[in-house]
N, C-alpha and C positions, 0 to 999 in steps of 0.2 A: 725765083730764077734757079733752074737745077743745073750743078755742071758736072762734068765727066771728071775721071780724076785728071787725066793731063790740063782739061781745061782749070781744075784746083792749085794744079804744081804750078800754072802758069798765073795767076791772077795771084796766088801767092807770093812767086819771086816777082812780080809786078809790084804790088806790096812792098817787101824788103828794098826794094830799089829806089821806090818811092822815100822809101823812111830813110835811106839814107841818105836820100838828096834834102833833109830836115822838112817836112811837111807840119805846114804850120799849125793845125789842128788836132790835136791827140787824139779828140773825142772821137774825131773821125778815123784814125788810124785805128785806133779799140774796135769802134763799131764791124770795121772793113775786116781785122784779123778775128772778132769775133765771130762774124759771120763764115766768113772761112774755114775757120775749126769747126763749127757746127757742123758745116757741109759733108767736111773730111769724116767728122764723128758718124753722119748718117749713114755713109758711104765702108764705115768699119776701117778703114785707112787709120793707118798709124799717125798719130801727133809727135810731132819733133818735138825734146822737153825743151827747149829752149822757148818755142813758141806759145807751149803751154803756161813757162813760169813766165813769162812775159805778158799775157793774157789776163795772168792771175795776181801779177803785180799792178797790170792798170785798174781791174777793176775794183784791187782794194784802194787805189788813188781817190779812184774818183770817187767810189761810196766812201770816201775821206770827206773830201771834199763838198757833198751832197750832203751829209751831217753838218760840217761848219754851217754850211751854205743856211738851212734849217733852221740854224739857235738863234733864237731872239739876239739882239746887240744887245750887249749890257750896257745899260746909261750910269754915267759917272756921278749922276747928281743924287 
């Protein structure tokens, strides 16, 4: 799915609007802003840093998370 930049600025602040009405999914919010910035990036468009360091905060969460997720449970016995 290729968009124009207006159609970027617009599915972005769709996005933020989205997020602040608490959307209950993160993984879904990452994926959607991830893809986003990609588009912007193909397009040579400037990334806002906010939306960068936000980008790059979820995806160390979750490859946080996908480690725990990973390691054998330790058994107490």
């Amino acid at each position: 799915m290729a968009f124009d930049a207006e159609q970027l600025r617009a599915a972005l602040s769709l996005l933020l609007d989205e997020m602040e009405g608490e959307i209950e999914d993160r993984h879904e919010v990452y994926l959607r802003l991830t893809m986003l910035l990609n588009q912007m990036r193909a397009m040579n468009m400037p990334i806002p840093d906010d939306l960068a360091e936000m980008e790059a905060d979820m995806s160390r969460e979750f490859t946080a998370e996908a480690v725990d997720d990973a390691e054998p449970p330790k058994d107490g016995a």
